[in-house]
Each structure stands twice: as C-alpha cells, then as structure tokens.
Gaussian input, Z-matrix of N, CA and C with variables (Angstrom, degrees):
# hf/3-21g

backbone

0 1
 N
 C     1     B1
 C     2     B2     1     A1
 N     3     B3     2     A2     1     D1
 C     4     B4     3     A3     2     D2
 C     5     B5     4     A4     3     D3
 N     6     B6     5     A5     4     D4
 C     7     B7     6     A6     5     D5
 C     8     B8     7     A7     6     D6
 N     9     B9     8     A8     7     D7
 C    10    B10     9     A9     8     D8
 C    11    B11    10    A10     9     D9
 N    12    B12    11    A11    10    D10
 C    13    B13    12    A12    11    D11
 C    14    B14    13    A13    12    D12
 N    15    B15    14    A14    13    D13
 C    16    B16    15    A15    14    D14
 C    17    B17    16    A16    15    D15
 N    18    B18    17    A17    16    D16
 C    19    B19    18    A18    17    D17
 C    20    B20    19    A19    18    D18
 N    21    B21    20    A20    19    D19
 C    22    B22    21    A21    20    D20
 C    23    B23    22    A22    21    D21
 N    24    B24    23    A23    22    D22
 C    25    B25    24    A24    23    D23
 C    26    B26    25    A25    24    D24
 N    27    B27    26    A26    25    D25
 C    28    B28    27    A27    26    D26
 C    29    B29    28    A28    27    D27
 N    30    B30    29    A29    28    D28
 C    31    B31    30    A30    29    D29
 C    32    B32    31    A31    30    D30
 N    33    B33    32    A32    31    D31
 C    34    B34    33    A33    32    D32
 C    35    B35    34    A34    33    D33
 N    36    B36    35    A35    34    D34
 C    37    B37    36    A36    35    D35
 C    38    B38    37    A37    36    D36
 N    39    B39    38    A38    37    D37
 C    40    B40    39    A39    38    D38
 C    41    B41    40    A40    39    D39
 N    42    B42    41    A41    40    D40
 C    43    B43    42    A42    41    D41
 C    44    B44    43    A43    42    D42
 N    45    B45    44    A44    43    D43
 C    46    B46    45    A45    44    D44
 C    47    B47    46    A46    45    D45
 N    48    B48    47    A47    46    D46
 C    49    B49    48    A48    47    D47
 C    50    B50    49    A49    48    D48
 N    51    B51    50    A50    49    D49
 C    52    B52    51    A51    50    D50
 C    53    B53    52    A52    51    D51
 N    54    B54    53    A53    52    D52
 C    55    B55    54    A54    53    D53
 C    56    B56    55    A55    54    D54
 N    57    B57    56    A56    55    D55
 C    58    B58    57    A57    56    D56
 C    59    B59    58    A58    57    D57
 N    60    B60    59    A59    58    D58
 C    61    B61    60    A60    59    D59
 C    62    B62    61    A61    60    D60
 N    63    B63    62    A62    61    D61
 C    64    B64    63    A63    62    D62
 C    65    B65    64    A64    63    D63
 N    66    B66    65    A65    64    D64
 C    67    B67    66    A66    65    D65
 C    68    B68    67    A67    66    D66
 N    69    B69    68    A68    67    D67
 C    70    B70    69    A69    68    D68
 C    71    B71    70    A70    69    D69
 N    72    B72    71    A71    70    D70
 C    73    B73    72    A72    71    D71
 C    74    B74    73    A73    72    D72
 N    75    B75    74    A74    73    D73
 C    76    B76    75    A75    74    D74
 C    77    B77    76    A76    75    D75
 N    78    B78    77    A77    76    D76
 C    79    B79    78    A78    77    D77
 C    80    B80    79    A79    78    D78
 N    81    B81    80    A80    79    D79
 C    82    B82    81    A81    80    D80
 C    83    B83    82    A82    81    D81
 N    84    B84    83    A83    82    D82
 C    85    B85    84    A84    83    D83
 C    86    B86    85    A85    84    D84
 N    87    B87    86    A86    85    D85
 C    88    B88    87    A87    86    D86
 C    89    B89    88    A88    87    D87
 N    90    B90    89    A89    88    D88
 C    91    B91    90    A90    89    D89
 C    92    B92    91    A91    90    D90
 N    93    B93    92    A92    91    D91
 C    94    B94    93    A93    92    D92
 C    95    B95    94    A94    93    D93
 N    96    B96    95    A95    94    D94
 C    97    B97    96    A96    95    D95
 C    98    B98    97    A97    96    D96
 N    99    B99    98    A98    97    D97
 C   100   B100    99    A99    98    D98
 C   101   B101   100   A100    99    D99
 N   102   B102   101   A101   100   D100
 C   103   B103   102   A102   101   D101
 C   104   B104   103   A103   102   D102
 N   105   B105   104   A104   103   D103
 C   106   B106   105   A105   104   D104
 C   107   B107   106   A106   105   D105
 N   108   B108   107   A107   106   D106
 C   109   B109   108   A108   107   D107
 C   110   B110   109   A109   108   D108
 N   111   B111   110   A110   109   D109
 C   112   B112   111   A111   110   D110
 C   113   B113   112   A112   111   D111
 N   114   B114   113   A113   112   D112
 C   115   B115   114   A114   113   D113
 C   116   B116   115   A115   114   D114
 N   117   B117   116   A116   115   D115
 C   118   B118   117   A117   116   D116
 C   119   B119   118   A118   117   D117
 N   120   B120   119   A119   118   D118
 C   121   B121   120   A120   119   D119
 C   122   B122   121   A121   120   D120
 N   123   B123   122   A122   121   D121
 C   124   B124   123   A123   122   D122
 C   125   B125   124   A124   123   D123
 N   126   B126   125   A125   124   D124
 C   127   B127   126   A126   125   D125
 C   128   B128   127   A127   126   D126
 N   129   B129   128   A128   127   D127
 C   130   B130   129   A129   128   D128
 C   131   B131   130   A130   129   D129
 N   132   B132   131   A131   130   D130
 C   133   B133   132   A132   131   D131
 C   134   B134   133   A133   132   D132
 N   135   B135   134   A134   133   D133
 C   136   B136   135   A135   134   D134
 C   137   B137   136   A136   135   D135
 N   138   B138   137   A137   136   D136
 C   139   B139   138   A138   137   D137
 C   140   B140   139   A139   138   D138
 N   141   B141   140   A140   139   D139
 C   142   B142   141   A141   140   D140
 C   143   B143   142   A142   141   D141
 N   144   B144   143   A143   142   D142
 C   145   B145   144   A144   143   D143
 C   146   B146   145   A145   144   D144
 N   147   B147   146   A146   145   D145
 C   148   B148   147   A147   146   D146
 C   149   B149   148   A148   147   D147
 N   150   B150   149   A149   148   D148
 C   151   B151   150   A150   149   D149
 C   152   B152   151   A151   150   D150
 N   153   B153   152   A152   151   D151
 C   154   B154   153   A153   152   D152
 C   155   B155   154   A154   153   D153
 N   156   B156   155   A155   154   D154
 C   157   B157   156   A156   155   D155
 C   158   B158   157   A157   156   D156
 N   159   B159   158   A158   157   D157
 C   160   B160   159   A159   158   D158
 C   161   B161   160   A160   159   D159
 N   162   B162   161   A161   160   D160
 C   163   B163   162   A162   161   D161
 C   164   B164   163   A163   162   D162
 N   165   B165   164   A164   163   D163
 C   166   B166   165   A165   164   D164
 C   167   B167   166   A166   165   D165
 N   168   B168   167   A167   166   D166
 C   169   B169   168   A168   167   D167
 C   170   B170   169   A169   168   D168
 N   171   B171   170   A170   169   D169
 C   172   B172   171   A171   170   D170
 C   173   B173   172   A172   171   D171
 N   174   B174   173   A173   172   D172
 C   175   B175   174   A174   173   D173
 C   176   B176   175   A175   174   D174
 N   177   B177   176   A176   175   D175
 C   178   B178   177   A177   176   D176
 C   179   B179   178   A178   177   D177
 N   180   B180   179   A179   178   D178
 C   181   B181   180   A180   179   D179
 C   182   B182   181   A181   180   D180
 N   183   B183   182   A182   181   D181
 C   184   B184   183   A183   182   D182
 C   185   B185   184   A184   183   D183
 N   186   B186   185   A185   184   D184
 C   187   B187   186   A186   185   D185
 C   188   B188   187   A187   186   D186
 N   189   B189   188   A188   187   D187
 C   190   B190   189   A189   188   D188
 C   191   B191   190   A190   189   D189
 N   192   B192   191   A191   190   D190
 C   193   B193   192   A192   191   D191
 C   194   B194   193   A193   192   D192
 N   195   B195   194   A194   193   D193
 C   196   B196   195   A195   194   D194
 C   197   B197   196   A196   195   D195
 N   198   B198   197   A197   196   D196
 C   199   B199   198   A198   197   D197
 C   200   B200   199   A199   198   D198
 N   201   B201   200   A200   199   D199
 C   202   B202   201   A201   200   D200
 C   203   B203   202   A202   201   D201
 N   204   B204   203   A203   202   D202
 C   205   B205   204   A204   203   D203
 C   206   B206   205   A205   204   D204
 N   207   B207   206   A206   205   D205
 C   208   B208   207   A207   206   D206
 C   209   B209   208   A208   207   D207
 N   210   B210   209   A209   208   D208
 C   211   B211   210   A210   209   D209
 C   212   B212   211   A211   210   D210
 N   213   B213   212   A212   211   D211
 C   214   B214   213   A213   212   D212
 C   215   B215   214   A214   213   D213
 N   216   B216   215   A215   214   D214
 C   217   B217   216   A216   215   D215
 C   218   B218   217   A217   216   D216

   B1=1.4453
   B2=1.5250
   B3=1.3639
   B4=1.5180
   B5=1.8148
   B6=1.2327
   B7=1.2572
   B8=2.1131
   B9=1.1213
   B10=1.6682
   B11=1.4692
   B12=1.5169
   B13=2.0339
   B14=1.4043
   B15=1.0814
   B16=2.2447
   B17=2.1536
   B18=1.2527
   B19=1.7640
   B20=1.1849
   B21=1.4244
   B22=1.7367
   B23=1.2116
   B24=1.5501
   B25=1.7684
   B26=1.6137
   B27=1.2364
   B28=1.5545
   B29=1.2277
   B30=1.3201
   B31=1.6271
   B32=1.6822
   B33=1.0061
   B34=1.5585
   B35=1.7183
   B36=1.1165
   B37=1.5519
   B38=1.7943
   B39=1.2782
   B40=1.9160
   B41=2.0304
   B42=0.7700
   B43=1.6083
   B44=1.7120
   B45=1.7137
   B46=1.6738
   B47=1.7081
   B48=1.5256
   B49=1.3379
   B50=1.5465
   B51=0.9712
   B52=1.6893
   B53=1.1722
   B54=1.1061
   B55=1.7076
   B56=1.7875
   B57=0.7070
   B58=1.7525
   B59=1.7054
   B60=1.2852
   B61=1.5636
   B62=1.3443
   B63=1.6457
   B64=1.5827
   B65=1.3139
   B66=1.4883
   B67=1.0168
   B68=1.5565
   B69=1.3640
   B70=1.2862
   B71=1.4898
   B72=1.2193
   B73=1.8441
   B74=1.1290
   B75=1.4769
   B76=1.3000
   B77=1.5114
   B78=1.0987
   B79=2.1596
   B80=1.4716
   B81=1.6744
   B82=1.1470
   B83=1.0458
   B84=1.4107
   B85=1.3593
   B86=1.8162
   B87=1.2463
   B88=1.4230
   B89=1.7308
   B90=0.9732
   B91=1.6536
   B92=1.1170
   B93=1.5599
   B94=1.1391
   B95=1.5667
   B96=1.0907
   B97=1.2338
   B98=1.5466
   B99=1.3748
   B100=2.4673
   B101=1.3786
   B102=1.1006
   B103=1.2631
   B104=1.7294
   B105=0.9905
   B106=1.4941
   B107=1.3925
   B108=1.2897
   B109=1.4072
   B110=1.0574
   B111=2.0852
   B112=1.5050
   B113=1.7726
   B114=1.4720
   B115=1.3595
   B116=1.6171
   B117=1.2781
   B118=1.9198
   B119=1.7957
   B120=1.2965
   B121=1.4597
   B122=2.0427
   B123=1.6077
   B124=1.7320
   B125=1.5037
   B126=1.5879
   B127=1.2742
   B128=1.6170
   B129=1.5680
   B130=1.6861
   B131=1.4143
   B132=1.4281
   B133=1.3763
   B134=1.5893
   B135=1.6561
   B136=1.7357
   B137=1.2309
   B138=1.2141
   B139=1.7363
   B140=1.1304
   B141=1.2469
   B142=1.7798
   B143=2.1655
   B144=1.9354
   B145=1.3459
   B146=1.7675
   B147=1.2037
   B148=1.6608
   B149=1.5767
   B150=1.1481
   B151=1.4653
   B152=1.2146
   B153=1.3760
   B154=1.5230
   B155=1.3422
   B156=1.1878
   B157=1.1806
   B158=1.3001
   B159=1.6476
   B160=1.5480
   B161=1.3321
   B162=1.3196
   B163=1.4341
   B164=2.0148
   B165=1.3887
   B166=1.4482
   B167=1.1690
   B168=1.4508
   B169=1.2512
   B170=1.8575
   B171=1.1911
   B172=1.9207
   B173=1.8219
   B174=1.2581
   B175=1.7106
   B176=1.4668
   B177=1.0514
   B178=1.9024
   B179=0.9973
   B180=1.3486
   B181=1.3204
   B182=2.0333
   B183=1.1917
   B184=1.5630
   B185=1.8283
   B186=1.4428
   B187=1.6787
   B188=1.5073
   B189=1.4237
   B190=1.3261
   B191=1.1247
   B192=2.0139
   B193=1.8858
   B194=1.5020
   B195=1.5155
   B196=1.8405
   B197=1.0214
   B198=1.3327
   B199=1.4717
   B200=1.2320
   B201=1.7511
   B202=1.7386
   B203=1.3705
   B204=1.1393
   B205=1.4957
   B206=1.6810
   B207=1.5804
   B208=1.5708
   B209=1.4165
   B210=1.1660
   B211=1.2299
   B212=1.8845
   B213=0.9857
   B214=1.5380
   B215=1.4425
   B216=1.1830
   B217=1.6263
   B218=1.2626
   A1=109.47
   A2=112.15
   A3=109.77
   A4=124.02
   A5=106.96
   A6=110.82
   A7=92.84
   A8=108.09
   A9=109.85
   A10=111.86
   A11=103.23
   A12=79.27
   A13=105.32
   A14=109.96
   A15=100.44
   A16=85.47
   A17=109.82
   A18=102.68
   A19=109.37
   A20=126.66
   A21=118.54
   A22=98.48
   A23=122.12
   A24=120.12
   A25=97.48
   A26=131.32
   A27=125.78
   A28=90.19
   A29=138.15
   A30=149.34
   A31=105.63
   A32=100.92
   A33=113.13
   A34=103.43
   A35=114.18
   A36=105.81
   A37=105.11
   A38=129.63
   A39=135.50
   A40=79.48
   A41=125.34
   A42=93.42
   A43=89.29
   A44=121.36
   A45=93.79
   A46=106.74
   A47=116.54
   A48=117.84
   A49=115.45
   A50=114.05
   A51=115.96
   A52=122.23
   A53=116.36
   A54=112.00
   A55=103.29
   A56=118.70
   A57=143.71
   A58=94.51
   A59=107.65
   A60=116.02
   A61=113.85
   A62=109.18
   A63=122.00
   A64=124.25
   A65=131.70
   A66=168.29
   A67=105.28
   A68=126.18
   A69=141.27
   A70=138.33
   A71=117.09
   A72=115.72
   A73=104.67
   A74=120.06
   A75=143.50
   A76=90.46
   A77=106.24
   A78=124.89
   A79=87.35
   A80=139.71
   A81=137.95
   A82=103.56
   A83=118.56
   A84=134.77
   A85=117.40
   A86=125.25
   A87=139.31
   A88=103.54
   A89=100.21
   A90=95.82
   A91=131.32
   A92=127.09
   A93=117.03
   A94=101.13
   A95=131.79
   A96=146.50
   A97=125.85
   A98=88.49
   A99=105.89
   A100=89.01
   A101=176.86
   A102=159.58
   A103=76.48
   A104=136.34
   A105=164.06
   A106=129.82
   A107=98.01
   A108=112.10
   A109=125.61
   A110=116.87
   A111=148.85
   A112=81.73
   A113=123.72
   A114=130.81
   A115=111.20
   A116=91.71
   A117=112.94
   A118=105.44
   A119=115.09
   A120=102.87
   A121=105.03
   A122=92.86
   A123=76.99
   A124=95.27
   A125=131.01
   A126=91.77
   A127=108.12
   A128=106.10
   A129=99.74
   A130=96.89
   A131=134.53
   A132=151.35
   A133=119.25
   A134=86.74
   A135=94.53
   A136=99.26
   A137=121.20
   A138=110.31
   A139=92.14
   A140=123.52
   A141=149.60
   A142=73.92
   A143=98.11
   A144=72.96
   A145=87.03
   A146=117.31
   A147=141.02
   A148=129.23
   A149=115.88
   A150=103.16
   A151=120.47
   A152=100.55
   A153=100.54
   A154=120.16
   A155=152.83
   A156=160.91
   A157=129.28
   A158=115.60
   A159=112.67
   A160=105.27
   A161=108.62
   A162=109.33
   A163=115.54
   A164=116.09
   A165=100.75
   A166=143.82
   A167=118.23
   A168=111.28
   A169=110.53
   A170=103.86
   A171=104.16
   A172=80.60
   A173=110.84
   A174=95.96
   A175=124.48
   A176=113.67
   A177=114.06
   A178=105.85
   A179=135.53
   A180=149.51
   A181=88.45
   A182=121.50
   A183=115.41
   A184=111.18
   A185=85.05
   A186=88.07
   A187=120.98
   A188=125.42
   A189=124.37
   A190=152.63
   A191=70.42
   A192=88.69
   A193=120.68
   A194=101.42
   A195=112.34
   A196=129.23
   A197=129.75
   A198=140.19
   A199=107.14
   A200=107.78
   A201=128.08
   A202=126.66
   A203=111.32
   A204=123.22
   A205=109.06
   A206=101.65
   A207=86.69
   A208=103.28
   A209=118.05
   A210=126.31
   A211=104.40
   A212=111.52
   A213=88.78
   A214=109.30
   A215=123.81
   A216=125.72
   A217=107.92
   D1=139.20
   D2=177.25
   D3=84.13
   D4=0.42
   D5=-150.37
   D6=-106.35
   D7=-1.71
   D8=174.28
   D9=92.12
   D10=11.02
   D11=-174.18
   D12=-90.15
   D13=15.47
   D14=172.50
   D15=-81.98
   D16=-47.63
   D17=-173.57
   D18=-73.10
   D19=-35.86
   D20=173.62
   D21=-50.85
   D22=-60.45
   D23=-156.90
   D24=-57.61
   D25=-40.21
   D26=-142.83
   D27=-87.26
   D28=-29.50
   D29=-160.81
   D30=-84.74
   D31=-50.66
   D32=167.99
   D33=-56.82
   D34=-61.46
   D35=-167.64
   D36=-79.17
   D37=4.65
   D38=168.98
   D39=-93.68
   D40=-40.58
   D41=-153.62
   D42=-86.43
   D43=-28.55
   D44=178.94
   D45=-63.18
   D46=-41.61
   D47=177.26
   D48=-37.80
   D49=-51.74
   D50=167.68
   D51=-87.07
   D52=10.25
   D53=150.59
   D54=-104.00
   D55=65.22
   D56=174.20
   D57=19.94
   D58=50.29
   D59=158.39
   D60=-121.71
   D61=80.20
   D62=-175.97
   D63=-46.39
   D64=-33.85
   D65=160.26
   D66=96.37
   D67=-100.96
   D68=-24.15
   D69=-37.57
   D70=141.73
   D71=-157.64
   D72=-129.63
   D73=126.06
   D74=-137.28
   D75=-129.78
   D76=116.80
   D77=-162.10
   D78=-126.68
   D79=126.71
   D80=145.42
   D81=-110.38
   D82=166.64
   D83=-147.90
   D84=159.91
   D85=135.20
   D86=-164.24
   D87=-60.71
   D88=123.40
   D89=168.88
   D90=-45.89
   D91=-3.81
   D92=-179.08
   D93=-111.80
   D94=19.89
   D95=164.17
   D96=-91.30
   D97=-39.92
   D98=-160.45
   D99=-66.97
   D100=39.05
   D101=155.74
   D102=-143.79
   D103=66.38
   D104=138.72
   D105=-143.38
   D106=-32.84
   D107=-179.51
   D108=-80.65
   D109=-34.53
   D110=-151.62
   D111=-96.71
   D112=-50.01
   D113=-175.40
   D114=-44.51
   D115=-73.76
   D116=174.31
   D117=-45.58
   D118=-39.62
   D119=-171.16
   D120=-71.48
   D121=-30.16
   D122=-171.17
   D123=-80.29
   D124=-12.64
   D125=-160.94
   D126=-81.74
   D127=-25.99
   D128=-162.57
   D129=-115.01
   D130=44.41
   D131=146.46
   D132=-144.55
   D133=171.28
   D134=175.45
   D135=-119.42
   D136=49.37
   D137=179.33
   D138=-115.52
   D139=158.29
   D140=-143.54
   D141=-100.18
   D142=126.94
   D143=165.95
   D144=-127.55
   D145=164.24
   D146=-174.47
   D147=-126.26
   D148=94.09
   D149=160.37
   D150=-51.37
   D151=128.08
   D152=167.82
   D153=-101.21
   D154=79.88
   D155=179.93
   D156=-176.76
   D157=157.35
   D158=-153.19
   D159=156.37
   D160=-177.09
   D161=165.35
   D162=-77.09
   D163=149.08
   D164=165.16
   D165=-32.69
   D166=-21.79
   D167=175.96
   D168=-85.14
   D169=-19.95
   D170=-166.33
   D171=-82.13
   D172=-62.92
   D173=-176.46
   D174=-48.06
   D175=-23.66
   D176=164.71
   D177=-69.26
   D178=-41.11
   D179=-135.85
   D180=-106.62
   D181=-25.21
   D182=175.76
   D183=-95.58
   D184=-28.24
   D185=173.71
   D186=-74.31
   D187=-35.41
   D188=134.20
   D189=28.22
   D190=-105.33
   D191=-179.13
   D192=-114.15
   D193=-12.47
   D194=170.07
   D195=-103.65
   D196=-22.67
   D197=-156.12
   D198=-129.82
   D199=56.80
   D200=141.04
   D201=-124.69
   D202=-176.84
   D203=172.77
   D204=-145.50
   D205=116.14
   D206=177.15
   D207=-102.68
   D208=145.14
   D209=-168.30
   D210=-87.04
   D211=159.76
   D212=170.25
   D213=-126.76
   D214=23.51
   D215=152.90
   D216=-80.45

C-alpha cells in the first residue's frame, strides 16, 4: 500500500498510448480499488477510462460502443 504502483502501472500504459499503440488496455483489479483506479486514469491521462462490469447486457453494451480502435489505414 502506498508504494505508487496504481501510477507506475497507469504511466507505463500513457507512454505505450503515445507511442501510437492505442490499444485497448485491459487493467484488472479488485473491486474495491476500480473507482481508484478509473479516478487516477482520468486524472494523469487522456485516455478514455471504462469500467467494465455489470450485468451482460451493459458489458455488451460497452463492448460495442467503447472498447475499439478504428484504425484509419
């Protein structure tokens, strides 16, 4: 606890993001954490961050409409 690896991990995954590897990037983590984790990603990035969880229909419903990358080549 306390020791920075929620900002090491998030820092690591902004610098692949800016090395034009959009991903999507798949972060697990304990539920009593993700609304720590989802926090930290908006504050010290601009990458779209998403809970993923719910009932089946909201997770179809995120796979959808959030969890792509269109490439434009």
């Amino acid at each position: 606890m306390g020791l920075g690896k929620t900002i090491q991990s998030i820092t690591f995954l902004e610098e692949i993001y800016c090395a034009d590897i959009q991903g999507p990037f798949l972060v697990i983590a304990p539920l009593s954490t993700i609304t720590n984790w989802e926090r930290e990603f908006t504050t010290w990035t601009d990458m779209n961050a998403i809970v993923y969880h719910g009932s089946l229909a909201s997770r179809q419903m995120i796979q959808q409409y959030e969890m792509y990358f269109r490439d434009s080549k």
